[in-house]
C-alpha positions in Angstrom: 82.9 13.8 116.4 80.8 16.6 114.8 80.5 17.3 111.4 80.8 20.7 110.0 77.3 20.4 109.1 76.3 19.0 112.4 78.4 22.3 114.2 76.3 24.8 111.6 73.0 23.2 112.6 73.8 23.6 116.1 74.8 27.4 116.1 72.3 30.3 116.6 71.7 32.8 114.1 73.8 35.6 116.5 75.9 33.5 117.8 80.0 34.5 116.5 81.0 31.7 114.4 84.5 32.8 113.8 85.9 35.5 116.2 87.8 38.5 114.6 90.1 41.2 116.1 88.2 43.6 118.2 88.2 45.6 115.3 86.2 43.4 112.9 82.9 42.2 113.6 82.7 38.6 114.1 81.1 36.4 111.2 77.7 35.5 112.6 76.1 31.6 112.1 73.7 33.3 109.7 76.3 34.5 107.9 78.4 31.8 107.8 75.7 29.3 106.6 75.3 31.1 103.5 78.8 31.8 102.4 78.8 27.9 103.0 75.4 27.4 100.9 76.7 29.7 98.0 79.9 28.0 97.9 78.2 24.9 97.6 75.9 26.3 94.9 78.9 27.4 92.8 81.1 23.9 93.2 77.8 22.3 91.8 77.2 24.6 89.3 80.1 23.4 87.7 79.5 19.9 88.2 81.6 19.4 92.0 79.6 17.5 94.3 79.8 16.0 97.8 82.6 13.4 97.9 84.5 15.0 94.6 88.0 16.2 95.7 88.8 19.8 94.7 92.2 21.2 93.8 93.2 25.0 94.9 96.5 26.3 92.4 
C-alpha cells in the first residue's frame, strides 16, 4: 500500500488531486504539496514531528 507521501510524489503538477463540484476548481498536485509542506512546517514549528500524535478540540 501507498503512502500519502508515496501518492504525492507520484502525481503531476496539473494533475486534480482532490476533485471539486464543477463549480470549484479542483486542488492541483502543486497545490496540494504545499498546503501539505506548510502544514508540516507549522506542526514543527511548535515542536510536532513525524510519529507525534496530534489532538483536534
Amino acid at each position: 500500500m501507498d503512502t500519502i507521501a508515496q501518492l504525492l510524489q507520484r502525481g503531476a503538477d496539473d494533475a486534480a488531486a482532490i476533485g471539486a463540484p464543477e463549480a470549484v476548481p479542483p486542488l492541483r498536485y502543486r497545490d496540494l504539496r504545499a498546503l501539505v509542506e506548510r502544514t508540516v512546517a507549522e506542526l514543527n514549528s511548535f515542536g510536532i514531528g513525524r510519529g507525534d500524535r496530534v489532538r483536534r478540540r
